[in-house]
MARPA-366630 format. One line per field, with one value per residue (C-alpha): residue in three letters; chain; x, y, z. Coordinates in Angstrom, 3 decimals, always signed. Layout:
REM residues N
r <- [ALA|...]
c <- [A|...]
px <- [X|...]
py <- [Y|...]
pz <- [Z|...]
//
This chain:
REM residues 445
r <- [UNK|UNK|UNK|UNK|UNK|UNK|UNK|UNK|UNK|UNK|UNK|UNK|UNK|UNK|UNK|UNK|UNK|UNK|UNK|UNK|UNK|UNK|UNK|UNK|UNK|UNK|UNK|UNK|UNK|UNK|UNK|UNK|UNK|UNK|UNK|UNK|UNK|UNK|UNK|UNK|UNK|UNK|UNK|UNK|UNK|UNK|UNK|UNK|UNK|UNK|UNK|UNK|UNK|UNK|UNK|UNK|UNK|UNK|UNK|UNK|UNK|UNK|UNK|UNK|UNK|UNK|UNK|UNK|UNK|UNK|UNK|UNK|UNK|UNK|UNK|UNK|UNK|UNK|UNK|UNK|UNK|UNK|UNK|UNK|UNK|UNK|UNK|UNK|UNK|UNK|UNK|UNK|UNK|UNK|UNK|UNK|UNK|UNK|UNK|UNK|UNK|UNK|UNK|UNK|UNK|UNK|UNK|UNK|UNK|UNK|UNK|UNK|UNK|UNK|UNK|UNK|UNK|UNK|UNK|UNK|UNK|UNK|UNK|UNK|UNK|UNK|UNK|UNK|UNK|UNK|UNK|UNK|UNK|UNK|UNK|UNK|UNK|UNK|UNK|UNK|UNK|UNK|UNK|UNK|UNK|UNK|UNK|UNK|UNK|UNK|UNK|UNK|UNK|UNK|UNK|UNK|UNK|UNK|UNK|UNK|UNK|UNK|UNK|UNK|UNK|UNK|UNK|UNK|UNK|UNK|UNK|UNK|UNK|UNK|UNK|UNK|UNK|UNK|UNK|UNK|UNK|UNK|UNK|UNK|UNK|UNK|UNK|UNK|UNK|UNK|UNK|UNK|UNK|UNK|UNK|UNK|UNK|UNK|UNK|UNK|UNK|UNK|UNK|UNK|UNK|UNK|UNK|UNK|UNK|UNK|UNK|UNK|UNK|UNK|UNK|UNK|UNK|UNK|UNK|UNK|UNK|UNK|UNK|UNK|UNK|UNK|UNK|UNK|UNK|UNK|UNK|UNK|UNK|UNK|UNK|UNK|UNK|UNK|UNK|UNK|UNK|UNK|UNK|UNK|UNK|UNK|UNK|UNK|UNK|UNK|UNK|UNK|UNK|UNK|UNK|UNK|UNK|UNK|UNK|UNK|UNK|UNK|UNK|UNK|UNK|UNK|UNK|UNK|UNK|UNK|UNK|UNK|UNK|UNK|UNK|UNK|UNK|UNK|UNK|UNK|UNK|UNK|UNK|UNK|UNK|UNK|UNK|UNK|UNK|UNK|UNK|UNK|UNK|UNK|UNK|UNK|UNK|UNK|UNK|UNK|UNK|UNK|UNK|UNK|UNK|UNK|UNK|UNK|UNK|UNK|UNK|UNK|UNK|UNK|UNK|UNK|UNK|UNK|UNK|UNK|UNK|UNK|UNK|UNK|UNK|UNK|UNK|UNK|UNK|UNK|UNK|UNK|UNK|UNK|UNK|UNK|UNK|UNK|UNK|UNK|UNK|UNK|UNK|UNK|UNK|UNK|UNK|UNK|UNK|UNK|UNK|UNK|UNK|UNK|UNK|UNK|UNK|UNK|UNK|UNK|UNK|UNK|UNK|UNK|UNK|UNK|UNK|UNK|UNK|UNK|UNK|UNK|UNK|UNK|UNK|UNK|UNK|UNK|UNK|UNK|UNK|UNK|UNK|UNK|UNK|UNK|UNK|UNK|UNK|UNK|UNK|UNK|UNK|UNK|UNK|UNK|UNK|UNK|UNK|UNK|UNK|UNK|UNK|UNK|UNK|UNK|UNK|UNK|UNK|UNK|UNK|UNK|UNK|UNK|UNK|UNK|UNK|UNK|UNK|UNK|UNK|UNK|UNK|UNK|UNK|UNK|UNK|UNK|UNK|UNK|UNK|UNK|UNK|UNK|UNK|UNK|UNK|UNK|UNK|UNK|UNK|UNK|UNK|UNK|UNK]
c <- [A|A|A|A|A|A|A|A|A|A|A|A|A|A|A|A|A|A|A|A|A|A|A|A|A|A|A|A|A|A|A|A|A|A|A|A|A|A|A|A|A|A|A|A|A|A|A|A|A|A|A|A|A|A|A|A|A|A|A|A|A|A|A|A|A|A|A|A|A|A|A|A|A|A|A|A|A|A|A|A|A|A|A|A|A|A|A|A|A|A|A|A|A|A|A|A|A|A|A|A|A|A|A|A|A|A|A|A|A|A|A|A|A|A|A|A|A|A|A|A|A|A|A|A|A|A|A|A|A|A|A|A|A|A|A|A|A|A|A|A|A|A|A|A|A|A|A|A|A|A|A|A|A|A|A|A|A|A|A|A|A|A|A|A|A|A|A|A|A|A|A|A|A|A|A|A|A|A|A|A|A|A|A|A|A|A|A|A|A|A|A|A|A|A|A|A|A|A|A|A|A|A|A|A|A|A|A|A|A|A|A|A|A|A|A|A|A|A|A|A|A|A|A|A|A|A|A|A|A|A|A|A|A|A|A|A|A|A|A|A|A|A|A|A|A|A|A|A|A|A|A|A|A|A|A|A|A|A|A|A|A|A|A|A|A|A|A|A|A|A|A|A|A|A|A|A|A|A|A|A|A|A|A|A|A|A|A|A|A|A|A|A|A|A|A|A|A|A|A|A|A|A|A|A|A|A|A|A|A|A|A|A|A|A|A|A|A|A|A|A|A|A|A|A|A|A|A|A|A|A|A|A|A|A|A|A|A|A|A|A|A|A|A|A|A|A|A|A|A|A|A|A|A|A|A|A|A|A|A|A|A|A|A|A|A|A|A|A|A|A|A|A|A|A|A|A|A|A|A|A|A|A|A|A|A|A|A|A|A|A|A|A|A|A|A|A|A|A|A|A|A|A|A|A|A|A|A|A|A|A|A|A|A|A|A|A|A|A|A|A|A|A|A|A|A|A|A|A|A|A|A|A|A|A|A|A|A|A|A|A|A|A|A|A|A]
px <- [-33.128|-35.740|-39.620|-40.985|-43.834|-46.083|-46.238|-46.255|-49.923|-51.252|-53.024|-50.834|-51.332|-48.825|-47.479|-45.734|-44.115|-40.264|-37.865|-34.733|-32.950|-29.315|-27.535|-24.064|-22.614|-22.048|-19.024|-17.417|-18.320|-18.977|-22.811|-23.288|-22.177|-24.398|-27.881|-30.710|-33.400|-36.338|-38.063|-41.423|-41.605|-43.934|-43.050|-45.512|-46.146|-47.568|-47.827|-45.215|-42.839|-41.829|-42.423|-41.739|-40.214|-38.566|-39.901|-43.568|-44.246|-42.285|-43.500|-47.396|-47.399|-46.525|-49.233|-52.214|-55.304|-57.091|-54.299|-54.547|-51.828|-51.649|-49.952|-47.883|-46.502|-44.599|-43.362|-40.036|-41.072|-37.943|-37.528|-39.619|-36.699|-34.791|-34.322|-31.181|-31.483|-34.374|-36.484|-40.085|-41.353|-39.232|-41.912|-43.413|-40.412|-39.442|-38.552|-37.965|-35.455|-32.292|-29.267|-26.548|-26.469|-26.187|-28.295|-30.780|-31.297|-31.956|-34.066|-36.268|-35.872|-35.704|-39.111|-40.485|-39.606|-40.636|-44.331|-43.845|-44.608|-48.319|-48.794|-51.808|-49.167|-47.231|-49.552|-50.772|-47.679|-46.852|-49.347|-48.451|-44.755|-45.367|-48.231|-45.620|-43.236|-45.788|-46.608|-42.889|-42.380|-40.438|-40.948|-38.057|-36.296|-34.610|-36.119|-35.389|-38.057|-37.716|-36.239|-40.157|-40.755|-44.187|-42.940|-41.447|-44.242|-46.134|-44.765|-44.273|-48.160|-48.445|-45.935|-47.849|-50.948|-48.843|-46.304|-43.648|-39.946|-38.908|-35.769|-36.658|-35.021|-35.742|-33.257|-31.030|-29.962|-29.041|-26.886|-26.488|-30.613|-33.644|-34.824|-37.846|-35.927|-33.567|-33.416|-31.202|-28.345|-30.482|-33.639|-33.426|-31.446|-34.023|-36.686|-34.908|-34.659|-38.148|-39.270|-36.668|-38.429|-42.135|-41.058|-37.601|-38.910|-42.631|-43.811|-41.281|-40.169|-36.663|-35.150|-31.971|-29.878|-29.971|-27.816|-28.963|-25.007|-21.921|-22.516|-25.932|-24.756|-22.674|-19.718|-21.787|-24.645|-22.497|-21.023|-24.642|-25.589|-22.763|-23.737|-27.111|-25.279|-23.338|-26.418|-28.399|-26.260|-29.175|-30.419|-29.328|-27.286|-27.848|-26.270|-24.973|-20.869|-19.104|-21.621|-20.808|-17.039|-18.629|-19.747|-16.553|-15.087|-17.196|-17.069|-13.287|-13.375|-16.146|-14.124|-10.717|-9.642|-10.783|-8.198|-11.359|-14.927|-15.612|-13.561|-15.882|-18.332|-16.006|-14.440|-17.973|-18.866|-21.313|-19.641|-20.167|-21.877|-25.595|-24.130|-25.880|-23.801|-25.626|-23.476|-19.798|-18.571|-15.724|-13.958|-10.165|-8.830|-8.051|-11.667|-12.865|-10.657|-11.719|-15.466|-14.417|-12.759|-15.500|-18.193|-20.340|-22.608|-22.699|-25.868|-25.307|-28.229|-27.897|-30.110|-29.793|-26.281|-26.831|-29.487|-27.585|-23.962|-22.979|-20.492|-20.008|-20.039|-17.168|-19.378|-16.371|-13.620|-16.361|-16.275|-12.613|-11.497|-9.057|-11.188|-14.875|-17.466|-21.167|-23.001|-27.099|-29.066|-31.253|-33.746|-32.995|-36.519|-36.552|-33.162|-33.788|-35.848|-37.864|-39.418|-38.658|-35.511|-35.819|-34.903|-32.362|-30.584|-30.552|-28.997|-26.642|-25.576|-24.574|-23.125|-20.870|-19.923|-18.670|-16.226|-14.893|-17.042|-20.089|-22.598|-24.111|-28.014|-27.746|-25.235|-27.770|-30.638|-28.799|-27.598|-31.355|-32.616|-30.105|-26.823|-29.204|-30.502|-26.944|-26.280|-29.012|-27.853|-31.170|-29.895|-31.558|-34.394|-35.582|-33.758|-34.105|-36.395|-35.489|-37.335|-38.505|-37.225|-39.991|-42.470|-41.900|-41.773|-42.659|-43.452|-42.414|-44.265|-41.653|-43.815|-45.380|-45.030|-45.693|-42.138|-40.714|-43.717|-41.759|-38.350|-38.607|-39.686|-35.603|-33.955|-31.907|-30.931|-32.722|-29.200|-30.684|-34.079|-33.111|-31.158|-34.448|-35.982|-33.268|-33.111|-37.274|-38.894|-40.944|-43.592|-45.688|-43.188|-44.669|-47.309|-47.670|-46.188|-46.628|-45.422|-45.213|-47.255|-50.106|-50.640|-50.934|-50.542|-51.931|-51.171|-54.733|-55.746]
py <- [-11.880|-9.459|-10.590|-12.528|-10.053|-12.671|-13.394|-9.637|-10.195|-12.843|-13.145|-12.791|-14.770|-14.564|-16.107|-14.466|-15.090|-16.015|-17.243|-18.827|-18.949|-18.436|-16.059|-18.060|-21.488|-21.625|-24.777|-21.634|-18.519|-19.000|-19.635|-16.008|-14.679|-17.311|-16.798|-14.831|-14.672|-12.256|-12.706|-11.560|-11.332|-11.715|-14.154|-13.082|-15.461|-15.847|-17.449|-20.341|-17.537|-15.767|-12.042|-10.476|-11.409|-9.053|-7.537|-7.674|-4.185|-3.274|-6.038|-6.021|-1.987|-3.168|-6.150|-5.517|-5.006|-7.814|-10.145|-12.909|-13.261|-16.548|-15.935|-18.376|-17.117|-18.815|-21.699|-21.335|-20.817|-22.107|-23.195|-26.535|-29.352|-31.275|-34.966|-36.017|-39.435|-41.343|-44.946|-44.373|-48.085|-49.126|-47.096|-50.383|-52.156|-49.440|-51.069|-54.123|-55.850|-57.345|-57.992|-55.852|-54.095|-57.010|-59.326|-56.205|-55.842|-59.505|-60.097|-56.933|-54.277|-56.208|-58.483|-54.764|-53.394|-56.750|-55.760|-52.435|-54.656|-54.086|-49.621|-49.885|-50.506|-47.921|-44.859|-45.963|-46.042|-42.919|-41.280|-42.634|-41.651|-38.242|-37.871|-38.542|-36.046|-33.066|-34.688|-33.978|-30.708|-32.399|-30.678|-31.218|-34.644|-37.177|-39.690|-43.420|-45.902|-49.020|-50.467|-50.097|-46.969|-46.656|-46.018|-42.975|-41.842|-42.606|-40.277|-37.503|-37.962|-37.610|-35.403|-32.732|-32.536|-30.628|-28.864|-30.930|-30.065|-33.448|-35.191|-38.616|-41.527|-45.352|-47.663|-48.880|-52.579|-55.432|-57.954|-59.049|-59.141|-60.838|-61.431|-59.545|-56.546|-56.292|-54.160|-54.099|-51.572|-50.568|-50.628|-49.403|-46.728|-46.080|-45.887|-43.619|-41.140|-41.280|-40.397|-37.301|-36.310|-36.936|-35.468|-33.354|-29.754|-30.484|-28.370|-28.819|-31.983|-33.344|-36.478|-38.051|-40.871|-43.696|-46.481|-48.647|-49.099|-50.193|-53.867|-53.758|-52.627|-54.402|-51.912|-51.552|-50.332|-47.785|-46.902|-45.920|-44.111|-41.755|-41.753|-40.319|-37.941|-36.416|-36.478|-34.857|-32.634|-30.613|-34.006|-35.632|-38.571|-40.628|-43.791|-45.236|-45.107|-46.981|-47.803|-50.919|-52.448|-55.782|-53.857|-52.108|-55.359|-56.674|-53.270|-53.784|-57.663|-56.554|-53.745|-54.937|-52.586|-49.270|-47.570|-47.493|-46.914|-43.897|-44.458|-46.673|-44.097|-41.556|-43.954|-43.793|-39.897|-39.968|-38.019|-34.064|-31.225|-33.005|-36.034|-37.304|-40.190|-42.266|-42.738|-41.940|-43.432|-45.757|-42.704|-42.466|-38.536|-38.958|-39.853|-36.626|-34.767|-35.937|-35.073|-31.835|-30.986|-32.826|-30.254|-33.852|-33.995|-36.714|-37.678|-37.902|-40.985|-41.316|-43.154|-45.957|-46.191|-46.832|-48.798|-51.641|-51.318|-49.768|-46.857|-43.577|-40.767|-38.282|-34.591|-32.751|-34.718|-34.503|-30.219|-29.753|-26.200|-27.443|-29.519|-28.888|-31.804|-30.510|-32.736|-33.160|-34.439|-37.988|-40.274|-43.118|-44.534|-47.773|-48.716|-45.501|-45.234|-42.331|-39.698|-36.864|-34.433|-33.339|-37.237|-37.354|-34.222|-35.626|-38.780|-37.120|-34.802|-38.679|-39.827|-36.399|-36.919|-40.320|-39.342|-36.659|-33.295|-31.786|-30.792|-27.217|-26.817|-23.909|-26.045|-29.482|-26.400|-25.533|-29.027|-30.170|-26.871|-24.635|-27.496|-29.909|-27.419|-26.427|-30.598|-31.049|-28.245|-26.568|-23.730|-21.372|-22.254|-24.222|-24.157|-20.367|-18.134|-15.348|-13.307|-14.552|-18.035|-21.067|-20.874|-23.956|-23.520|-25.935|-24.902|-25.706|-25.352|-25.154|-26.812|-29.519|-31.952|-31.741|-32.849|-29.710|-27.436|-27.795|-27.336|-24.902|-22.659|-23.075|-22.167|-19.436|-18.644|-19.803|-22.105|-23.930|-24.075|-25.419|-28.130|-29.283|-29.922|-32.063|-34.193|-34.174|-33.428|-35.269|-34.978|-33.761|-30.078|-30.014|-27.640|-26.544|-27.168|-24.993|-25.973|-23.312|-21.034|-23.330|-24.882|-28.595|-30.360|-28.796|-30.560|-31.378|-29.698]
pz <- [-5.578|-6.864|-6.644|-9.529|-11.151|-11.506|-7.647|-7.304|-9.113|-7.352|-4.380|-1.379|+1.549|+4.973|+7.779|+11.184|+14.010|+15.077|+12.034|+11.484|+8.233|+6.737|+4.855|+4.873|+5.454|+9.353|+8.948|+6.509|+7.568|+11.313|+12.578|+13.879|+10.466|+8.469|+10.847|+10.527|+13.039|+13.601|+16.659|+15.552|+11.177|+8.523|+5.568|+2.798|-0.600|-4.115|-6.834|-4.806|-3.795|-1.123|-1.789|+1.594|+4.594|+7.564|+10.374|+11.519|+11.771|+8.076|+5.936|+7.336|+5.632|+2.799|+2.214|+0.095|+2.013|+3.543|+3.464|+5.561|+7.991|+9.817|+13.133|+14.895|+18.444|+20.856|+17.160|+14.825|+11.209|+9.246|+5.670|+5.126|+5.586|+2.799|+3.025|+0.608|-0.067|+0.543|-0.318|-1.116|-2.040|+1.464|+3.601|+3.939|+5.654|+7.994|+11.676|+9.799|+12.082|+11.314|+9.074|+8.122|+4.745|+2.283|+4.206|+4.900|+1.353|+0.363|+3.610|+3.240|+0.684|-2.281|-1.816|-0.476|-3.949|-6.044|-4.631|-7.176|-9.975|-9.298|-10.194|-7.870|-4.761|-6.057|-5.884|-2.647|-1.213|-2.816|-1.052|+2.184|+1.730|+0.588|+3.630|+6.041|+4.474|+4.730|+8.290|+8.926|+7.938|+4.615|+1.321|-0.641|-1.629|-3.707|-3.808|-4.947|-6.599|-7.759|-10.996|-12.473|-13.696|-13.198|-9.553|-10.552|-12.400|-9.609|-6.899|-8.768|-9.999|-6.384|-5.546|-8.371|-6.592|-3.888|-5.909|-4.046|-5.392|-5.654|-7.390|-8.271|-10.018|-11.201|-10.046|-12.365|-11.367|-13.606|-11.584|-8.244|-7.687|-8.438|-11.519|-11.149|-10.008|-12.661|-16.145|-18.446|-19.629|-22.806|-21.477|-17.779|-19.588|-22.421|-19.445|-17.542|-20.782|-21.046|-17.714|-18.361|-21.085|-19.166|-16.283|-15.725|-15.571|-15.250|-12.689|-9.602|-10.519|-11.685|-12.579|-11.235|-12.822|-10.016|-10.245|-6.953|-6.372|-8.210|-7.385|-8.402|-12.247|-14.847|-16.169|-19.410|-17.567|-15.517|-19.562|-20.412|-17.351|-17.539|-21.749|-20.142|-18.199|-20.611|-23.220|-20.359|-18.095|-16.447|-14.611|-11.063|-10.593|-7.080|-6.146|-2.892|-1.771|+0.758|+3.344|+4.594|+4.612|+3.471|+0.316|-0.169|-0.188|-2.743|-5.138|-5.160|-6.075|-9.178|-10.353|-9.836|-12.472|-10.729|-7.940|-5.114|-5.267|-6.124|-8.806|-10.523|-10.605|-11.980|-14.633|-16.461|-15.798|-12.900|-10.315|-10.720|-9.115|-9.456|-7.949|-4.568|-2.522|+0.000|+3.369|+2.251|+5.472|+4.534|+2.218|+2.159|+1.946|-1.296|-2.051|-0.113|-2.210|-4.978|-3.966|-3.212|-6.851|-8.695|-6.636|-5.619|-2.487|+0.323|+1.764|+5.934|+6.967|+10.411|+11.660|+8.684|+9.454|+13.373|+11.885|+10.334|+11.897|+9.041|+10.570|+12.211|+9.060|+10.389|+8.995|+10.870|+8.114|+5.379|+6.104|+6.857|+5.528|+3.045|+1.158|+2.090|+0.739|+0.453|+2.626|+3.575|+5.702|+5.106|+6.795|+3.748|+5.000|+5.015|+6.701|+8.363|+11.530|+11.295|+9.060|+11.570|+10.621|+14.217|+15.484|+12.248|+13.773|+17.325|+15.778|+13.639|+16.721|+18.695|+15.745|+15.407|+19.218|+18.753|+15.776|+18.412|+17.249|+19.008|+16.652|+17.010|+17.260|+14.642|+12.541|+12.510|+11.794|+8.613|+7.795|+7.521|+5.661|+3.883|+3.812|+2.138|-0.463|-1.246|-1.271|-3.679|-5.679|-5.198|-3.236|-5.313|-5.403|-2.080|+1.434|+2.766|+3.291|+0.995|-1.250|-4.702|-3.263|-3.274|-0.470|+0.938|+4.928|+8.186|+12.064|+14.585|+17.742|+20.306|+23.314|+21.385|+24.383|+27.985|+28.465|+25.800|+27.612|+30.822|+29.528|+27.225|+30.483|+31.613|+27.881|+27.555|+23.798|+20.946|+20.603|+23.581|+22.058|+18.928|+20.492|+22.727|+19.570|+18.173|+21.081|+22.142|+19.300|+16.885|+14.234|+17.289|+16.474|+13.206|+13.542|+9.317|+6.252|+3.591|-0.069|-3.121|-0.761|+0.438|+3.834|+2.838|+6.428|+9.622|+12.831|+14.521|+17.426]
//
């Protein structure tokens, strides 16, 4: 990708020291094939791009003089991560304990997202969701709010003041809830248009089509979402699929008339290559292959699953060669447990192990950066770090505990390093986060 000309005329500003990024897909093309790493480069930005990045010595002749170069030896600068599928308004009911799924959701999340009737609550917890993000090294997601709109236009009024690339939907929902959290399939679809038209394309933001699930919409509901769709192809469509078996069970008795699930969603034109699915776990192969012809994305949640019982997500069946599903990486915050990719990746690696597959430290590394760009079909734009890309970037200091101090002193191969993280690391790892080329969280001395 050649550098945009405006960046080439703004100020430049740059960071160096050790990176990690991807010029492949490691499940496809084999990790050594599909890694990059420099053990001592320069990533140069402007105007929210990346305009340089290679080896210290090469790029820093190049820079204009009296650029500012930040340097960070002894951390990993990667790509900032991607979180696929995630709850703002639930940041409030995180470690809230008990209940599977369907009890989960009546006990917890839906009285959390009731409170969203009040835009005050909104904003602030927008800007506690979106703090933790940054605090984690997180600068790309899609993101969930509630069936009010004014939550959506909330975040992203946030989400603006950092130049977050976010994808970001109102929940569409009008059975199967409370009253106060349910729309209707005319209006909840006539609000949903609208904040397409405020918002889709505004800066970094976009808009996704976000039926909660199929049990939470009437089939005339569903009709008008995929109406949307078609009406408005360039947007995102994110729902939930086969999480729990309870649910399963219930999506069959309410659509009697559809073969399985994901047929449901397919019947009224949501599932494509913009499509985001929550969980995926209880899929048959036909559904997979299905997935796989349609081009739609599975979001991998970890530690929600673990969370409430829900199942083991088998990423080894999702990738198999014949019929590879795109699949990220997500914290789904609230049933999730923790804002950190780093803890995501060590629970997806235990989850991985338990369907029968170890999970490789450079594979989770691309999973949570690269694999959940491509996911989010934002691969070109966010994920990398790659010239004329967005400069969105986190890092990591390597010995950000006494405990990862100590070990990091017996590692042998950056494979080995990597993998510390994912099991010992935290938001304590997250040194900086830079979004569209400006450090917006430093970790405090």
């Amino acid at each position: 990708m050649s550098p945009d000309p405006a960046a080439a005329a703004a100020p430049v500003v740059a960071i160096r020291g050790p990176v990690l990024t991807w010029r492949g897909d490691p499940f496809r093309d084999g990790l050594e094939s599909a890694r990059v790493y420099e053990p001592d480069a320069i990533v140069a930005m402007a105007a929210g791009h990346i305009t340089a990045f290679g080896p210290a010595e090469r790029v820093r002749a190049t820079l204009p003089p009296g650029t500012p170069v930040e340097h960070y030896p002894d951390h990993l600068i990667t790509a900032g991560f991607l979180d696929a599928h995630v709850h703002y308004p639930q940041t409030a009911i995180i470690a809230a304990w008990g209940g599977a799924l369907l009890e989960w959701l009546d006990r917890h999340a839906f009285p959390a997202e009731a409170r969203f009737a009040d835009p005050a609550w909104a904003r602030e917890v927008a800007r506690v969701f979106l703090g933790e993000c940054l605090r984690h090294g997180i600068t790309s997601a899609a993101v969930y709010g509630t069936v009010h709109a004014h939550s959506v236009d909330a975040l992203l009024e946030a989400a603006a003041v950092h130049d977050m690339r976010l994808i970001a939907g109102k929940v569409l929902m009008d059975r199967n809830a409370p009253e106060a959290l349910r729309d209707d399939a005319v209006g909840g679809i006539a609000e949903t248009e609208a904040l397409i038209g405020r918002w889709h394309g505004r800066g970094r933001a976009l808009i996704a089509i976000t039926p909660r699930f199929a049990a939470s919409c009437t089939p005339a509901q569903l009709e008008a979402a995929g109406a949307l769709k078609r009406a408005h192809p360039e947007v995102w469509v994110q729902t939930h699929l086969s999480e729990n078996r309870d649910e399963v069970r219930w999506v069959r008795e309410l659509f009697p008339e559809r073969r399985d699930y994901l047929d449901v969603y397919e019947h009224h034109g949501l599932v494509g290559r913009r499509t985001v699915l929550g969980h995926a776990i209880h899929l048959s192969d036909d559904e997979l292959a299905r997935l796989h012809e349609r081009g739609a994305a599975i979001a991998h949640c970890p530690t929600s699953n673990l969370f409430l019982g829900s199942g083991l997500f088998d990423l080894a069946r999702a990738h198999a060669v014949s019929r590879p599903v795109r699949v990220g990486l997500a914290t789904d915050i609230g049933a999730g447990t923790t804002f950190s990719i780093l803890q995501t990746l060590g629970e997806a690696y235990k989850v991985s192990q338990l369907a029968g597959h170890a999970l490789s430290p450079g594979h989770a590394f691309w999973l949570a950066t690269a694999g959940t760009a491509e996911a989010l079909d934002l691969g070109d734009r966010v994920g990398r770090v790659a010239v004329g890309l967005e400069a969105d970037l986190a890092v990591l200091d390597l010995r950000s505990t006494p405990l990862l101090e100590w070990r990091m002193r017996q590692v042998g191969s950056l494979d080995d390093a990597l993998f510390l993280q994912m099991m010992l690391g935290d938001d304590r790892a997250i040194r900086a986060t830079y979004v569209a080329g400006r450090l917006v969280y430093s970790r405090p001395a």
